[in-house]
N, C-alpha and C positions, 0 to 999 in steps of 0.2 A: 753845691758844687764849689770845686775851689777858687778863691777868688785870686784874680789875673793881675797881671801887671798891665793894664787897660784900665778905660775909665769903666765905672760902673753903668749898664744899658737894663730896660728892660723889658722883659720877653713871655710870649705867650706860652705857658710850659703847663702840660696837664700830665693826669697819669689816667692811666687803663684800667679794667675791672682786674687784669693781671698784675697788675701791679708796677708794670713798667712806666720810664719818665718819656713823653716827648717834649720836646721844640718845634715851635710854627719857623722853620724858615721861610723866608719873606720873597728869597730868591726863586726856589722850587714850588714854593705858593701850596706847601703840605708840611704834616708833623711829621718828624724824625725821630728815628730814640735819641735821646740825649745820654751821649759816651761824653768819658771825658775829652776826646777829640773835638768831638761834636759841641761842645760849650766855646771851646777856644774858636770853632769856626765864626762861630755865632756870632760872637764878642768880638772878634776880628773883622767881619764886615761892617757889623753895626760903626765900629772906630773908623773903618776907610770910608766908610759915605758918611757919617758924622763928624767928625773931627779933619779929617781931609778932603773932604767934599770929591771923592768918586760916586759918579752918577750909577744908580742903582741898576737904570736901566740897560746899561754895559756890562752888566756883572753879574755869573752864572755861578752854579755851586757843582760838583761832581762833574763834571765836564769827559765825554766819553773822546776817545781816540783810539788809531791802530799804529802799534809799531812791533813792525816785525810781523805782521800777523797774527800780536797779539792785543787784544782789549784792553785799556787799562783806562782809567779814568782821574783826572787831575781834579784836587780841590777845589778850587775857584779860579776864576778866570776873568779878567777884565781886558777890555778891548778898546779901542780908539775908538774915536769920534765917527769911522769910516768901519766899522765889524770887524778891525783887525785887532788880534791876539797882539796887545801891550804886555800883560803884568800874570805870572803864572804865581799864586799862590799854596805852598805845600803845609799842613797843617799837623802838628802832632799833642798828643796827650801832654799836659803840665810836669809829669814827672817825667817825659822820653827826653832824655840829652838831644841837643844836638849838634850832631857831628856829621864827619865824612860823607857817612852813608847817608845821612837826608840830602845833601849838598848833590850828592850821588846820583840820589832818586830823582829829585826835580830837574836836574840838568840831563843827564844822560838818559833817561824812560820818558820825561816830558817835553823837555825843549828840544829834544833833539826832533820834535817832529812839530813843535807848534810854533818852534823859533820867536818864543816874545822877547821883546825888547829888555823887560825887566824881570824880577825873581824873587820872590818873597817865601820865608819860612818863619814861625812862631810856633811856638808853645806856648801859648799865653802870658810866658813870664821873660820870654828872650826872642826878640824882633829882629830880624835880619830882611836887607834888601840889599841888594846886587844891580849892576846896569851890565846886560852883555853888550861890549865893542867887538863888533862882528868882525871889525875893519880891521884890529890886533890881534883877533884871535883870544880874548882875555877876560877875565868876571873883573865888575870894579864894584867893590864896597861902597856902599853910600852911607852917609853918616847917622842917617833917620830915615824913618818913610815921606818918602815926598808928597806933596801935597797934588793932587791928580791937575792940576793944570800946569806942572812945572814937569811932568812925565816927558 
């Protein structure tokens, strides 16, 4: 797989008599195929509960919701101390730019209905977090990803 702009972690990764790759997510407590998506998920959590110390047991992967009626399910999800929706992370392949339209995606299809406080997007090579101030109405940049007890 390609290697991330992350630290290096390492992971339970088998293949099938098909020939397919999984990953044991640790979150969903099953193997996954392993897409390029899916490696950058990997490596991204393993980095938030390793290196910034979010608590594992806060933090869910594919996270189901409805808006509008309609199903869609969010990346990963980390929650306060209390099972509330803190930190909405959106996840894309190494080579997908990101732009507008991911900024688009997790704000407008996600948050508009889980309302977290914070917002995260990577592609393994390009890390974005956000704080929504609900109070102004406004996304505010944060300079790095925080460290989970300064959320």
């Amino acid at each position: 797989m390609t290697k991330l702009n992350l630290p290096e972690y390492q992971f339970n990764i088998k293949h099938d008599p098909s020939g397919a790759t999984a990953i044991y997510d640790q979150l969903r407590h099953k193997f996954v195929r392993l897409t390029p998506e899916e490696w950058v998920r990997q490596n991204f959590v393993e980095y938030l509960i390793q290196a910034k110390h979010y608590p594992r047991g806060l933090m869910a992967n594919e996270v189901s919701l409805v808006q509008n009626g309609i199903k869609r399910r969010c990346d990963s999800l980390v929650a306060d101390n209390c099972g509330r929706p803190l930190v909405i992370v959106e996840y894309k392949a190494p080579n997908i730019k990101i732009d507008q339209a991911v900024f688009d995606q997790i704000i407008l299809r996600y948050n508009q209905v889980i309302m977290a406080r914070y917002l995260m997007i990577s592609n393994g090579m390009v890390h974005y977090c956000c704080r929504n101030d609900y109070a102004n109405k406004r996304i505010v940049f944060l300079p790095e990803i925080p460290e989970y007890g300064n959320l």
